[in-house]
ZAGUVEX-538464 format. One record per residue: residue in one letter; x, y, z of N, C-alpha, C in turn. Coordinates in steps of 0.05 Angstrom, whole numbers. Layout:
PT  rest     n_x     n_y     n_z    ca_x    ca_y    ca_z     c_x     c_y     c_z
PT     A       X       Y       Z       X       Y       Z       X       Y       Z
...
This chain:
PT  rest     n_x     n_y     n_z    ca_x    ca_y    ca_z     c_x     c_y     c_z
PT     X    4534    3643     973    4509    3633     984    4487    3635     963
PT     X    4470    3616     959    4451    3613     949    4428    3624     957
PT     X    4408    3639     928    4378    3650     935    4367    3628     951
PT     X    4359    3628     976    4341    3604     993    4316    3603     985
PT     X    4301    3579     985    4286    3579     987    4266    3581    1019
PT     X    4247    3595    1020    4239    3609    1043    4215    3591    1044
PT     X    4214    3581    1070    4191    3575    1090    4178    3595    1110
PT     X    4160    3603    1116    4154    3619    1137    4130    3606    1162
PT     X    4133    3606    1181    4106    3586    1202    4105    3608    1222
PT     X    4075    3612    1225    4075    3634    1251    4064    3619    1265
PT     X    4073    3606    1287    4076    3583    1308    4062    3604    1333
PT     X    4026    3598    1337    4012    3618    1357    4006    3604    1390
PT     X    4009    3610    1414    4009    3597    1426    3997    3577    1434
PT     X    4002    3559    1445    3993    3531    1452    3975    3525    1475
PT     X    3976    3543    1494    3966    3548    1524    3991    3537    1545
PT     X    4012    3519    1535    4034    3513    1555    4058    3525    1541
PT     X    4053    3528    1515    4082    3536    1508    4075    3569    1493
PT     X    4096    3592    1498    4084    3611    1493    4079    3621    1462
PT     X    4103    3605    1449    4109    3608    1416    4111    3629    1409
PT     X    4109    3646    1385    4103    3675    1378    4077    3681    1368
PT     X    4066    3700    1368    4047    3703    1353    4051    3726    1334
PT     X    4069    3736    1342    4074    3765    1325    4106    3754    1299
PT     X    4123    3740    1306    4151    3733    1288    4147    3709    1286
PT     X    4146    3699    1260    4143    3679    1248    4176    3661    1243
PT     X    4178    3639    1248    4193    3612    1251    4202    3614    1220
PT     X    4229    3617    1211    4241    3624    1188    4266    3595    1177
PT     X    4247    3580    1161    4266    3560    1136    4279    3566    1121
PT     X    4304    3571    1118    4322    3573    1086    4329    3559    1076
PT     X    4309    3541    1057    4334    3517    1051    4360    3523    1036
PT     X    4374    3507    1037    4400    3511    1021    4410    3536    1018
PT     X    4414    3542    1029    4429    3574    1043    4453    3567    1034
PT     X    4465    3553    1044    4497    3536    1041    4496    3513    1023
PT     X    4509    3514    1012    4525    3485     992    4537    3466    1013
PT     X    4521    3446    1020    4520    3419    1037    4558    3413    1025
PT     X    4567    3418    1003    4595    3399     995    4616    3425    1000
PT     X    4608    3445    1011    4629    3464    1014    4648    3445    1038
PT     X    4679    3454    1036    4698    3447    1056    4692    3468    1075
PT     X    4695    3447    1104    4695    3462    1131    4667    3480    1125
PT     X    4639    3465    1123    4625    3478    1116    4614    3488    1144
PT     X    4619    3481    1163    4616    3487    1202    4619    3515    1195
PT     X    4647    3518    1201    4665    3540    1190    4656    3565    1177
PT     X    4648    3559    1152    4636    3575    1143    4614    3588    1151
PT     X    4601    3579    1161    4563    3580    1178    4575    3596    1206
PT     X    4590    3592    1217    4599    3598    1240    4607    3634    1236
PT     X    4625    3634    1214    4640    3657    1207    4609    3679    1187
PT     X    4598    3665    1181    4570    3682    1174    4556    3692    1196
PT     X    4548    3671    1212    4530    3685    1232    4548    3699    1259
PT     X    4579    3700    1255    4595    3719    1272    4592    3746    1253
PT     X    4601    3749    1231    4601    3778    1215    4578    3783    1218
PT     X    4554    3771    1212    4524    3785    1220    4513    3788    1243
PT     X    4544    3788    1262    4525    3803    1292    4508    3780    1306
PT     X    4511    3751    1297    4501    3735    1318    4523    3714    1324
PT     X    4524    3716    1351    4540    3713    1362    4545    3681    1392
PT     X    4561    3681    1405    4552    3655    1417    4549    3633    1410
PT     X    4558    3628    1391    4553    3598    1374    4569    3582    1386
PT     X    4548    3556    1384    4552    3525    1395    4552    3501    1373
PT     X    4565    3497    1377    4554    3466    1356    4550    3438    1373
PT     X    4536    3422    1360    4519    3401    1373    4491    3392    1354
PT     X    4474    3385    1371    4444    3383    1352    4426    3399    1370
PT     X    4400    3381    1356    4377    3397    1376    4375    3378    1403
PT     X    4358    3385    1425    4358    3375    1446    4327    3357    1435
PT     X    4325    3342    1446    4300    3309    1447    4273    3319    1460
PT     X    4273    3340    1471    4257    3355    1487    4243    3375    1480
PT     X    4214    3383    1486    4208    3413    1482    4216    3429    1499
PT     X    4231    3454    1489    4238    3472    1506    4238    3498    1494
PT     X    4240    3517    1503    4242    3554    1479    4259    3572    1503
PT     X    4259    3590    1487    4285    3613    1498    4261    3635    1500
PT     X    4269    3644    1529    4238    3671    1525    4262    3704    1533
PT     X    4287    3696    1522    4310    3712    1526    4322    3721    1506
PT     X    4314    3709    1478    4336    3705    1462    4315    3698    1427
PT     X    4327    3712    1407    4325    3694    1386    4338    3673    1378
PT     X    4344    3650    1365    4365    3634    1358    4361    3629    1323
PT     X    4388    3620    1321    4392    3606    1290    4406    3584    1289
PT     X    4397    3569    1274    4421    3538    1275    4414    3536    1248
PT     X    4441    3527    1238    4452    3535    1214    4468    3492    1213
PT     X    4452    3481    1196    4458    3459    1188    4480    3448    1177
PT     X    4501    3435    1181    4522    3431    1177    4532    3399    1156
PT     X    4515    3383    1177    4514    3358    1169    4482    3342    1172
PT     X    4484    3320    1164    4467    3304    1160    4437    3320    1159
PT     X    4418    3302    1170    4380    3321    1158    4366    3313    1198
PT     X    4348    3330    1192    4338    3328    1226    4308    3337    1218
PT     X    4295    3321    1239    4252    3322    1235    4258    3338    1260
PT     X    4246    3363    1268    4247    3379    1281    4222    3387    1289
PT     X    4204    3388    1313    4175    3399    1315    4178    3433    1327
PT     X    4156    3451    1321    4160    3470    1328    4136    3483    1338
PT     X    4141    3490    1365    4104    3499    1378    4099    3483    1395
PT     X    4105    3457    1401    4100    3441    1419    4091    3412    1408
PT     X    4077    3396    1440    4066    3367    1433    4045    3371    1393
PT     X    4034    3388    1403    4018    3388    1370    4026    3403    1352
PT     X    4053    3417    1350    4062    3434    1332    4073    3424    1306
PT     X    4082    3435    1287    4087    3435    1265    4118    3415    1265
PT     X    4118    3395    1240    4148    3387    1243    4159    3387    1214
PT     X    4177    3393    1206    4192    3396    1188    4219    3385    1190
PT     X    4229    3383    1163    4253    3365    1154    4274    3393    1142
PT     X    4298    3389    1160    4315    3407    1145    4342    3385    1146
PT     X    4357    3405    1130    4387    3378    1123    4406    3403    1119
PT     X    4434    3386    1124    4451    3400    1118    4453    3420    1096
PT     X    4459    3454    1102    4458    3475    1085    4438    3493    1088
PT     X    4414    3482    1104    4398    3496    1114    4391    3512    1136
PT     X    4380    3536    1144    4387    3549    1161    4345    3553    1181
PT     X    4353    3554    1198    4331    3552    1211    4324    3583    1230
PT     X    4315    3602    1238    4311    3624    1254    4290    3614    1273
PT     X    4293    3616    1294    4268    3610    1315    4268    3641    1336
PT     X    4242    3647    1329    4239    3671    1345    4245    3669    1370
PT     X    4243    3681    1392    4236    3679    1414    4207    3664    1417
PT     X    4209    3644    1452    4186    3625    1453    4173    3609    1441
PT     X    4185    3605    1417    4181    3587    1402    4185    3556    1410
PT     X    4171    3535    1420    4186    3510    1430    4197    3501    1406
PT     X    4214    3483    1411    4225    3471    1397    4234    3440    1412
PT     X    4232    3424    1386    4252    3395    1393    4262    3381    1370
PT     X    4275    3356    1372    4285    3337    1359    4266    3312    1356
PT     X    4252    3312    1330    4230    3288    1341    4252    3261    1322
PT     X    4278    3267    1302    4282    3246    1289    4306    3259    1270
PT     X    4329    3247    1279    4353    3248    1260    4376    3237    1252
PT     X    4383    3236    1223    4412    3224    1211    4429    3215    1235
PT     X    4449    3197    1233    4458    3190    1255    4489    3216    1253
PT     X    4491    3229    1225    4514    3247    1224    4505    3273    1232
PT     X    4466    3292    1237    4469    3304    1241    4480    3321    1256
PT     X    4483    3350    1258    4503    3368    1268    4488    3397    1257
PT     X    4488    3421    1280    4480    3446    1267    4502    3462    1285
PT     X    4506    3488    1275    4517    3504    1296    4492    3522    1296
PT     X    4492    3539    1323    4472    3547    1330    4479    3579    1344
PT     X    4467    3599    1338    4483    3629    1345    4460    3645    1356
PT     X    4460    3672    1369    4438    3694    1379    4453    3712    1374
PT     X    4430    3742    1361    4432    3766    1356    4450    3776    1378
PT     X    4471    3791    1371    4498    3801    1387    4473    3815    1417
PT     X    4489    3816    1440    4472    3828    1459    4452    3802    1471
PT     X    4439    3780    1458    4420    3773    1481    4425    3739    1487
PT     X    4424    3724    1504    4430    3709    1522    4410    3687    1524
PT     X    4407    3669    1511    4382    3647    1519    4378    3638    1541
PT     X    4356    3641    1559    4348    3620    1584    4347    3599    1574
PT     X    4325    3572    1590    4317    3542    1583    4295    3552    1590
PT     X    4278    3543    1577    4241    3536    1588    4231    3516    1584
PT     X    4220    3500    1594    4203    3477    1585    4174    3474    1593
PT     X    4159    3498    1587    4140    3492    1585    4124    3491    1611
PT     X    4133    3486    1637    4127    3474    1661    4107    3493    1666
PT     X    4090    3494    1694    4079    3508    1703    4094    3526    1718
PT     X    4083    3554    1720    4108    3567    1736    4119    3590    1716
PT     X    4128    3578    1702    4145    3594    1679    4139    3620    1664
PT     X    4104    3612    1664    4095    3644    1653    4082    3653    1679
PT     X    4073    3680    1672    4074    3703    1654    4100    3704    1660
PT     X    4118    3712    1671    4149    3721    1670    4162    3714    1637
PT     X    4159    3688    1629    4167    3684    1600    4153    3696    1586
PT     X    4129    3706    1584    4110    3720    1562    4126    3747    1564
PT     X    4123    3761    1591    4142    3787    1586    4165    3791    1577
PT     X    4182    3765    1577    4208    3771    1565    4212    3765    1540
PT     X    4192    3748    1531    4187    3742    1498    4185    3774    1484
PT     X    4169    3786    1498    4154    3815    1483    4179    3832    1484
PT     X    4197    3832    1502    4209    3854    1509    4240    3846    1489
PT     X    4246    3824    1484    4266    3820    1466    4273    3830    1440
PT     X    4293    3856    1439    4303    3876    1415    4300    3846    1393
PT     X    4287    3858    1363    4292    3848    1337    4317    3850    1339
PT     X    4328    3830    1321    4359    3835    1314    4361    3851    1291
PT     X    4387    3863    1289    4397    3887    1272    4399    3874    1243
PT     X    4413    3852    1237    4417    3837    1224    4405    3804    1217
PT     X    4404    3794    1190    4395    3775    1184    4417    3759    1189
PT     X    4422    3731    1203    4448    3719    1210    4462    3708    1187
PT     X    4442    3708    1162    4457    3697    1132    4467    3717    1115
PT     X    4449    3741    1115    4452    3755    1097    4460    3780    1106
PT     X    4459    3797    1126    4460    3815    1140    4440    3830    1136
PT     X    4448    3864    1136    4431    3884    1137    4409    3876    1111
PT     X    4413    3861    1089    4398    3865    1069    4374    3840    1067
PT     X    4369    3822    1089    4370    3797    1086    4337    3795    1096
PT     X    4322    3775    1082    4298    3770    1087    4287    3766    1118
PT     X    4305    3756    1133    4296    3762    1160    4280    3786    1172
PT     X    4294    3809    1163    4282    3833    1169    4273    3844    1160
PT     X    4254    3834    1133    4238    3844    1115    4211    3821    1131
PT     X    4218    3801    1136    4194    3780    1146    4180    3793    1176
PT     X    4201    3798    1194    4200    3801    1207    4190    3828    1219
PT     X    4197    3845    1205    4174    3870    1202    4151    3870    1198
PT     X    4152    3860    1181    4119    3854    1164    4106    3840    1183
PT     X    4115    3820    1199    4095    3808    1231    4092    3821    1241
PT     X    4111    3842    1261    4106    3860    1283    4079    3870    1278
């Protein structure tokens, strides 16, 4: 695996969507070599040894929605995806195959535009379980409390115990 290059976005709430204000929204580009064989595979078997666990493969959903249960990672496999993060006025960025994405807890997220081959697999810190949220009315405060109350993960899902995740992610708290 390749030194990544690091993005960092602290995505603060929106008034409908809760986002984080304390753990910042984590870019790696090129984490992975896009021409590795069974490069799924490989991404899959990283973020299993580093303790995140649950992985799905698919894309992103067309929708804003966040996990107020869970951190997530999706780990790019194939093709490139415009992704918004924070909501209707949030931030959008371009990642592509090999790149690895961290979304804190409450962070919205969606698919605003992608390759017709995209593909990510997607994993959570061993122990916690994503809900759905969309934002609706209703949803908070109950999602604000479970955003707060969700354990940091032990491990960085690329790199493990040694890995910029948990050097970033300290430094927010």
């Amino acid at each position: 695996m390749a030194k990544p290059k690091i993005q960092i976005l602290l995505i603060p709430d929106d008034g409908t969507f809760p986002n984080n204000d304390a753990l910042a929204l984590i870019l790696m580009h090129q984490v992975f070599d896009p021409t590795t064989k069974n490069l799924v595979g490989s991404i899959e078997e990283t973020f299993h040894v580093n303790a995140w666990r649950g992985s799905w493969r698919n894309g992103i959903f067309t929708f804003h929605h966040y996990h107020s249960t869970a951190h997530e990672v999706l780990g790019l496999y194939a093709g490139r995806v415009k992704a918004q993060f924070g909501g209707p006025d949030g931030q959008a960025v371009t990642a592509k195959a090999g790149d690895v994405i961290i979304i804190p807890a409450g962070v919205a997220h969606k698919n605003l535009d992608q390759s017709p081959d995209f593909r990510c697999v997607g994993a959570y810190p061993a122990g916690q379980s994503p809900d759905m949220q969309y934002g609706k009315p209703g949803e908070r405060p109950l999602a604000d409390q479970n955003i707060i109350t969700v354990p940091l993960p032990k491990t960085d899902p690329v790199f493990g115990k040694n890995g910029p995740l948990l050097e970033i992610w300290q430094r927010d708290v």
